[in-house]
N, C-alpha and C positions, 0 to 999 in steps of 0.2 A: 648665141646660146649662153656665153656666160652674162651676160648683162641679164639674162632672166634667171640664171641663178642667182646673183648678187642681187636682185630685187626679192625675189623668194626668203634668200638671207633676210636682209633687214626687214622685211614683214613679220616674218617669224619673230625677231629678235625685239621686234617692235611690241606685236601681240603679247610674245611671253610676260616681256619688262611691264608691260600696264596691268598684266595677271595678276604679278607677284605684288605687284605695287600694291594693288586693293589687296591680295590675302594678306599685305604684310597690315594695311591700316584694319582690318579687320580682325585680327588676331594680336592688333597691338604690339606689333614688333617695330618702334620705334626708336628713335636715336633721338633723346631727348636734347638740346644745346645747354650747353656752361659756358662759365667765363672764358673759354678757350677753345668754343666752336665758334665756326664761318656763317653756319644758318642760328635764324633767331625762331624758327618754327620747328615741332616733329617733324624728322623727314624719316622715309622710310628704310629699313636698313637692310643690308645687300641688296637696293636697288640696282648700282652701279655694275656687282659681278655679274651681272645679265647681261648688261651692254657688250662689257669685255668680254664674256666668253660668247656672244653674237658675233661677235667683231674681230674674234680669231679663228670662229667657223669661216669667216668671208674669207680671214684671212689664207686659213686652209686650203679651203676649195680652192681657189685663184692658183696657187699653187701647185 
């Protein structure tokens, strides 16, 4: 039973994160880089608090 929650988990977290990912490049919500970022392309920005807060729901549930 939890191995198919935790797969439900990351599904979800998976689907959400490629959601926001297109609304962000679609509404231009971009992290442009400078001399003092790591990427040398737009990337898209709060892509990452999707993951984390995916990944503290698993953490949760298990819990």
């Amino acid at each position: 039973m939890l191995l198919y929650l935790l797969i439900a988990c990351f599904v979800v977290t998976f689907i959400l994160t490629a959601f926001v990912r297109q609304l962000a490049i679609k509404k231009n919500i971009l992290d442009n880089p400078n001399e003092r970022s790591s990427h040398t392309v737009p990337t898209p920005r709060d892509e990452i608090k999707h993951c984390i807060g995916g990944a503290s729901i698993d953490i949760f549930m298990i819990e």
